[in-house]
N, C-alpha and C positions, 0 to 999 in steps of 0.2 A: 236295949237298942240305943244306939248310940247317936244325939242330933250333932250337926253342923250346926257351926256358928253361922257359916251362910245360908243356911236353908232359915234361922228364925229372924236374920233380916232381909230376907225376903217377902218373909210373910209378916214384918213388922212387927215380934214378938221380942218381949226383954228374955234378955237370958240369965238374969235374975228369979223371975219369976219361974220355970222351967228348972231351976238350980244347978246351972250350969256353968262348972270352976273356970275360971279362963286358964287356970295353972294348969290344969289338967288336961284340958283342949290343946295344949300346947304340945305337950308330951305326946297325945294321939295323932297331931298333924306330923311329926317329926319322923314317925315311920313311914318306911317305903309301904305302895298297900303288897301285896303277894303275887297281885295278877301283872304286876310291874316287874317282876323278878324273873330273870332270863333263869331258865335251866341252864345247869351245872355243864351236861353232860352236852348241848351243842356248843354249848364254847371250845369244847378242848376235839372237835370235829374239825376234819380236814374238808376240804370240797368233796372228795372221794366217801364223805363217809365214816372214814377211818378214823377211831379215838386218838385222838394226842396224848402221849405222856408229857407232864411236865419237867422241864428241867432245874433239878434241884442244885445240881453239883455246881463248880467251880464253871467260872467262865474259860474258853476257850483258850491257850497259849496262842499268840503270833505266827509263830513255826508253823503249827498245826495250820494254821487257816493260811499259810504261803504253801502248804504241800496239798492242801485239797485245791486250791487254785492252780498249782503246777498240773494237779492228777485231772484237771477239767480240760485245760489247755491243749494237754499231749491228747487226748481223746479228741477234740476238735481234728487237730492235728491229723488224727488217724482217719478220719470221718471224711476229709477234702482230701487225700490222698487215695482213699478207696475208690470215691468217686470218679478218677480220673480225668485226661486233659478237657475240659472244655472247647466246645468250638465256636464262635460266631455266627457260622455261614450254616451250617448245619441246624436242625431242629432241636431244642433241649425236650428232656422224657423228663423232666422237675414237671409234678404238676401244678395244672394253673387252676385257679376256682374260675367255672364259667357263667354265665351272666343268664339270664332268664331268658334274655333275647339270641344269644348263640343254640340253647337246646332248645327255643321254638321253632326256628327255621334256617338254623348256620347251616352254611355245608361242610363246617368241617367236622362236624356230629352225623352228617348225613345218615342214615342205615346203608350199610351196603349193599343189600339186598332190594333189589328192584321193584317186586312188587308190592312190597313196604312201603318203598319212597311213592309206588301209585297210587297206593290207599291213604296214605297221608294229605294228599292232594286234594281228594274229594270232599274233606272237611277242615284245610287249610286254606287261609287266603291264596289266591292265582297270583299275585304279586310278589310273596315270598317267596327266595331262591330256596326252593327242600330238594337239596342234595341235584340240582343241575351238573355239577363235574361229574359228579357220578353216572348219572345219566349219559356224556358226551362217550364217557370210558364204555361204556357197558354198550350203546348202539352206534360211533364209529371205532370198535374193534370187531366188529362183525360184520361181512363180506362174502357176497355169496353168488357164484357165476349164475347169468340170469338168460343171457342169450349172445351168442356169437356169428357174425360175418365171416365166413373165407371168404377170400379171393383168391385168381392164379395167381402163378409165379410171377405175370406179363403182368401186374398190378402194386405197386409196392406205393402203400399210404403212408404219410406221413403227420396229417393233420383231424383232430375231429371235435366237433362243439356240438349241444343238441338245439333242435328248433324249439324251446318253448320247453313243452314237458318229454319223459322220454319217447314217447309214438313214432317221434322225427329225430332222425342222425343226418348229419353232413359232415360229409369225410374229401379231403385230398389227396393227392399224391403225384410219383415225379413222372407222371403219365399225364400231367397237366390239364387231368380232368376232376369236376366239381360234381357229385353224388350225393344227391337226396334220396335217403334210405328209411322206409317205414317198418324201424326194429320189431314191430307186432308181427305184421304177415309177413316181412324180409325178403321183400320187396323193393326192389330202386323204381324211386316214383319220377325222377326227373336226373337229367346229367348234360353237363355241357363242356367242351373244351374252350376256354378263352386266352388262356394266359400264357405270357412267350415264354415260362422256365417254370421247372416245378415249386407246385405249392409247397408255403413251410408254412401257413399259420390261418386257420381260417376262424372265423366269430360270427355269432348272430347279437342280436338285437332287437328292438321295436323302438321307431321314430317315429311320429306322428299318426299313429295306431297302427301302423304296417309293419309285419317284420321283414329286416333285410338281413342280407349275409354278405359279410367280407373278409374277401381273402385275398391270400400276400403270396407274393412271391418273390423270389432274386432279384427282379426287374418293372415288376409292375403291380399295381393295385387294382381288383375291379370290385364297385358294389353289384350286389346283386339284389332284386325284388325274389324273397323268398317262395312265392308261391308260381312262379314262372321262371323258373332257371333254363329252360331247355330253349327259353327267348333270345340268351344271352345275356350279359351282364346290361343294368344302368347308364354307366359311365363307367369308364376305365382311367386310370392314372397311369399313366407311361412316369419313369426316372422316381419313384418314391419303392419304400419297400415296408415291411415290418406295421404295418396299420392296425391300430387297436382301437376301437373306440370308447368314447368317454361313458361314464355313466350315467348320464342322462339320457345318452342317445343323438343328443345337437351334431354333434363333430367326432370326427377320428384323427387320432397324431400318427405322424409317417415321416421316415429318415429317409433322407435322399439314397439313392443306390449308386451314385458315382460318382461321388463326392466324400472325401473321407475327412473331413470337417464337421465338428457338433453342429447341428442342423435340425431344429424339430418344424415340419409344417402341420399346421391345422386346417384342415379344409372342413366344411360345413356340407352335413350330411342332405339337406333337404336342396341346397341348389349348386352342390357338388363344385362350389370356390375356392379357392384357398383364401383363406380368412386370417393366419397371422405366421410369420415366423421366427421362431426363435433361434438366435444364431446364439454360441458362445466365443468370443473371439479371444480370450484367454490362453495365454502364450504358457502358465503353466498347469498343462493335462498332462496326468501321467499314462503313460503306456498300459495299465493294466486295467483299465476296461475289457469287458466283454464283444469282442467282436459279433455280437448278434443279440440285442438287448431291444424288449417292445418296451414303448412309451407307457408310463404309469400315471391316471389320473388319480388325484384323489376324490373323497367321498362327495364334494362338492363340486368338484370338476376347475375347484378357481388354480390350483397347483398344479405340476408334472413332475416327475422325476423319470432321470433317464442317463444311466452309465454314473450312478452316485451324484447325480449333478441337479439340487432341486430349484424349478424355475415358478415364476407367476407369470399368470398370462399379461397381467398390467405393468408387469415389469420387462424392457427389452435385453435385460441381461440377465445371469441367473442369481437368485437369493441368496445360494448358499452351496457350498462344492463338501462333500462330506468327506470325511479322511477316509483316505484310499487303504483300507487293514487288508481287506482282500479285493478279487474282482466284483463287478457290478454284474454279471448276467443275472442274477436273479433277484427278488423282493418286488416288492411295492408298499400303495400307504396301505394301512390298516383299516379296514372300512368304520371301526368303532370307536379306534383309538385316535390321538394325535401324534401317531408312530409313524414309521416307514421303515421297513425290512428291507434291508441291503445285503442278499448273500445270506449270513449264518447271524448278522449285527441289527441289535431294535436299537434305533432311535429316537431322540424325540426332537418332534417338528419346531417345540416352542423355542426350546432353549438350545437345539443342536448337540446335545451330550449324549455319550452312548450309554444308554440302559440297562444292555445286557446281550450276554451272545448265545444263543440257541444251537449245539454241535450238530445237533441230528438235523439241520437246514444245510449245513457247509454244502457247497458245488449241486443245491439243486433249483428245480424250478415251482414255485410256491403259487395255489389255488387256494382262494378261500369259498367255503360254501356260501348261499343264501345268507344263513343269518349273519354268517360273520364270526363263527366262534370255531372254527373248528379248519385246520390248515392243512390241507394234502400235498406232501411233496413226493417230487418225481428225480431221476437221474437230468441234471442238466446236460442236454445235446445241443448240437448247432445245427437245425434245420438246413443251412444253406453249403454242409458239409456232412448229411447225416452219414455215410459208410463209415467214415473211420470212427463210429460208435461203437463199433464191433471189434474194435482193436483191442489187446490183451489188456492196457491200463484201464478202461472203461471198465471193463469185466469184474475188474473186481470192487467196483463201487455195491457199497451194501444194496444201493436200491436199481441195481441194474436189474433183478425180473423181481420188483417190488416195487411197492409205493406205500409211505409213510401218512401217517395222521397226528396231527400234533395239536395241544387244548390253544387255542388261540388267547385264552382268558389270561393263564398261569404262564404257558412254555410249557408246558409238560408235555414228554410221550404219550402216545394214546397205546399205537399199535403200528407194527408193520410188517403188511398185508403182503404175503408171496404170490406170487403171479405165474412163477415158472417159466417167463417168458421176456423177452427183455423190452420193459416198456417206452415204447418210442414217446405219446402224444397223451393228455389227459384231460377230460370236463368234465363238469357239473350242471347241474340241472336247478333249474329254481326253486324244485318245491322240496330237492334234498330227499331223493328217493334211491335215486340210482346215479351211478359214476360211469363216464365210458373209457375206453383205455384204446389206445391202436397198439399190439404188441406184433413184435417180431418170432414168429415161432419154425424158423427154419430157416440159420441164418446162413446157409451153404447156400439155397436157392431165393434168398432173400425173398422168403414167402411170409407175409402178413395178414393181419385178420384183425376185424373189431370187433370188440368184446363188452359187455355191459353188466355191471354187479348190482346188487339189489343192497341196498346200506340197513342194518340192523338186524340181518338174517345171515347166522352161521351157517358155514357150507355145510350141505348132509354129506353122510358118510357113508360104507357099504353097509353097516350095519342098521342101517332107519331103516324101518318098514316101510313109508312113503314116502319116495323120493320126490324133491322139488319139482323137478321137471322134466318130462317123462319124451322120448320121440318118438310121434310117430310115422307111418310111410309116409303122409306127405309131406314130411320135412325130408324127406331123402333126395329128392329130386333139387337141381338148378334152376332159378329161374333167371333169365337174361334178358336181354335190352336191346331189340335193335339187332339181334343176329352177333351182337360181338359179344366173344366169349370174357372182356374186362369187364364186365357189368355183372357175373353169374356172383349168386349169392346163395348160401346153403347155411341151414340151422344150426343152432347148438347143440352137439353133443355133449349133455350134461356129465357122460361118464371122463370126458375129455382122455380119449383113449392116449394121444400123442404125449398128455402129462404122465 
């Protein structure tokens, strides 16, 4: 056994005594011990594994190492040409390594499968988006007839909004008459005639807990107290037209009717004044506005836009005139964003630059839902010229017996919904259940009817064994109003024989 020289001055022993060579102590420090000695056989290991040979021979020539650089090169070469063009605008399929936080709740991992993304939910935080687009795609592309209004030929509507949730419809038409319609039993619970020229636009609302309705025509404006129509309107506006109200409910904006000058008035709903007007007296307006465009507030109601043209109500002239790319009949602000849809064109409010342009909007008229995320477009018509809607170049617009859905988040397609019928008029409901439509379904005798779909349920087919909705006798009969036969209302025929 062999002592260290440090273990016997530790223990303060001579190393004399012990006889112990310092010559010799030297010679044994000098080797390495063995447990210090790497094996042989991982050195000459690759990461794989694999033994290495060593190279014994001749180092490498020049040449050689310029022709395996050439032979690396042209392979590259080969490798970004297979690949081919690149695009910017398009998605790249190169993948990407994605982050902990994208496969916890990204939506662009979402499952596509539906009741996946619902069972994820139940033990996912509520605040994290799991797969919402997917969601928008999967329940507004499905549409499903839920109940339908005839009327005669002697009846031709033009306009319809709902009371609240759907229970209540109010509809107009160039019969100049206002119909409160109880879609449940189909039923007309109230009807009034007030207005000097047919309706093209009517709206509800609640102002000061009450709901009211208004609606427009070529000539004049009247509010209505919703649960007494057959009283007669409020108050009536003689020389204004196109009235839309704000989103609060304060006030409604309306364009003079005989005057052909930018003109917005705001009158105040609760003591029916006219509260401020905006004129534009700007010498350059171009010609391509939309001859029949409602006033737009925004989310805040402090903005308008109207014929591309956006104003502040503390300001007496307007903020800002947007380039005129196309016409103005359709858009508004975005209730989420700080956009404004002009036509087929997103804007943005801060800076005024165009964003981006959405094809499947060109030439129509844009709804958004409740929440705000999801955009229903229809064919744009002119209310205050509806026949020649039926003229051969309307006909062939994609969404002439259709109505589109589009992601309000992205721009994207959703779905677009056949109708079979060429849809005139279109609303929503607050709680985002159901949609209502006035379509034309017989346009020799210009006969109309309102219709109501139910949002997230596919139409059934011949082949379900349980049909949605079943008729029966006493949905066969009319019920009327008053002995006049403009008021008769008859069920939905779910099998929609005339489709």
């Amino acid at each position: 056994m062999t002592i260290s020289l440090e273990a016997l001055a530790m223990f303060g022993a001579d190393f004399l005594e012990v006889g112990l060579d310092v010559t010799e102590w030297e010679l044994d420090d000098s080797e390495v011990p063995s447990y210090l000695l790497a094996e042989e056989e991982d050195e000459d290991r690759d990461n794989g594994g694999n033994k290495l040979k060593r190279h014994d021979g001749p180092i490498p020539s020049s040449s050689l190492i310029e022709s395996s650089r050439s032979f690396v090169g042209e392979e590259k070469e080969s490798v970004v040409t297979n690949c081919g063009p690149a695009s910017t605008l398009a998605s790249s399929n190169v993948a990407t390594p994605r982050s902990r936080r994208m496969e916890r709740g990204g939506i662009a991992i979402a499952p596509s499968n539906v009741t996946y993304r619902v069972r994820e939910r139940e033990f996912r935080s509520m605040h994290r988006a799991i797969g919402h687009m997917e969601d928008r795609k999967f329940v507004y592309s499905r549409f499903t007839p839920w109940r339908s209004c005839h009327y005669n030929t002697r009846s031709f509507l033009t306009c319809i909004a709902f009371l609240g949730d759907s229970s209540r419809i109010v509809v107009g038409g160039l019969n100049r008459d206002l119909k409160v319609i109880d879609s449940n039993k189909n039923i007309v619970l109230d009807h009034c005639t007030s207005h000097l020229s047919p309706l093209t636009f009517v709206q509800s609302h609640f102002s000061g807990g009450n709901q009211f309705i208004l609606s427009s025509s070529s000539n004049d404006v009247c509010l209505w107290d919703a649960s007494s129509v057959s009283t007669g309107p409020k108050h009536s506006f003689g020389g204004v037209k196109a009235a839309k109200a704000s989103n609060s409910g304060r006030m409604f904006g309306a364009l003079r009717s005989d005057l052909p000058r930018s003109e917005i008035l705001l009158y105040d709903i609760q003591t029916c004044q006219l509260g401020l007007t905006l004129s534009d007296t700007s010498t350059n307006v171009s010609g391509t506005g939309h001859a029949y465009s409602l006033v737009h507030f925004s989310p805040s109601d402090s903005m308008l836009l109207w014929n591309g043209v956006l104003w502040d109500q503390r300001a007496s002239t307007p903020i800002h005139r947007f380039d005129q790319i196309t016409d103005f009949g359709g858009g508004g602000f975005h209730p989420t964003r700080n956009e404004v849809i002009i036509n087929s064109e997103v804007w943005d409010v801060r800076k005024f630059r165009l964003l981006r342009s959405i094809p499947s909007l060109d030439q129509t008229t844009i709804t958004f839902n409740a929440s705000g995320d999801v955009i229903y477009g229809i064919m744009r018509i002119d209310p205050e010229d509806i026949i020649t809607t039926f003229d051969t170049p309307y006909e062939k617009h994609p969404l002439f017996t259709a109505f589109r859905t589009v992601d309000a988040v992205n721009y994207s397609d959703i779905a677009t919904i056949p109708v079979d019928h060429c849809v005139i008029d279109f609303a929503t409901e607050p709680i985002d259940s159901f949609v209502g439509l006035i379509t034309m379904d017989d346009h020799d005798e210009m006969y109309t009817s309102t219709r109501l779909y139910e949002i997230g349920i596919r139409k059934s087919t011949i082949d379900d064994s349980e049909p949605y909705d079943v008729k029966s006798e006493e949905d066969e009969h009319e019920v009327g109003l008053c002995g006049d036969s403009d008021h008769n209302v008859s069920d939905f025929d779910d099998d929609e024989e005339d489709d």
